[in-house]
N, C-alpha and C positions, 0 to 999 in steps of 0.2 A: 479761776474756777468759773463755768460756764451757769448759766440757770438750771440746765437739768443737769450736769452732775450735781449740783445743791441741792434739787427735789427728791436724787435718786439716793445721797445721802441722810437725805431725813427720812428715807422712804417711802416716798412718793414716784409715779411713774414718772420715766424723765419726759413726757411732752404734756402730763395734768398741769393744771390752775387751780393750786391752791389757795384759798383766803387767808387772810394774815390771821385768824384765831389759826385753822388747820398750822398753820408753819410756827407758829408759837407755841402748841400744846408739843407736834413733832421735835422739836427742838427741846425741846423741857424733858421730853422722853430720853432722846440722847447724852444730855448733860447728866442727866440720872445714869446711862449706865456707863458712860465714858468718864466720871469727873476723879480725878486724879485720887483727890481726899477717901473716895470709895475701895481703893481700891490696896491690897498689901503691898509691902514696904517695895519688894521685887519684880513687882508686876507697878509699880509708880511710872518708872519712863515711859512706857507704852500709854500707858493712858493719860500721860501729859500730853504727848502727841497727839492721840487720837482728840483730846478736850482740844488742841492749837486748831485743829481742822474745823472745829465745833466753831471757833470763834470764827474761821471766815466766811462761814456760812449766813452770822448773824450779818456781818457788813454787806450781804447782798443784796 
């Protein structure tokens, strides 16, 4: 994964400089609405995925 598909996934334009509070709080946002525990029993796979993407965002 690239730097802006990473911003364009937290929601950031893909060629902005965000600061690391900006990509902390963006990031915090997303685990809220992606995170598996959230979500019913049948809609779980999908948001297991979507939380796996969440993670390689953070290694960036």
């Amino acid at each position: 994964m690239q730097g802006d598909e990473a911003r364009v996934l937290l929601g950031f334009p893909p060629n902005s400089r965000p600061n690391a509070s900006q990509v902390k709080a963006a990031y915090k946002r997303k685990v809220w609405e992606c995170h598996p525990d959230l979500f019913p029993v049948g809609r779980k796979t999908d948001a297991e995925s979507k939380f796996k993407l969440e993670k390689l965002v953070e290694s960036i």
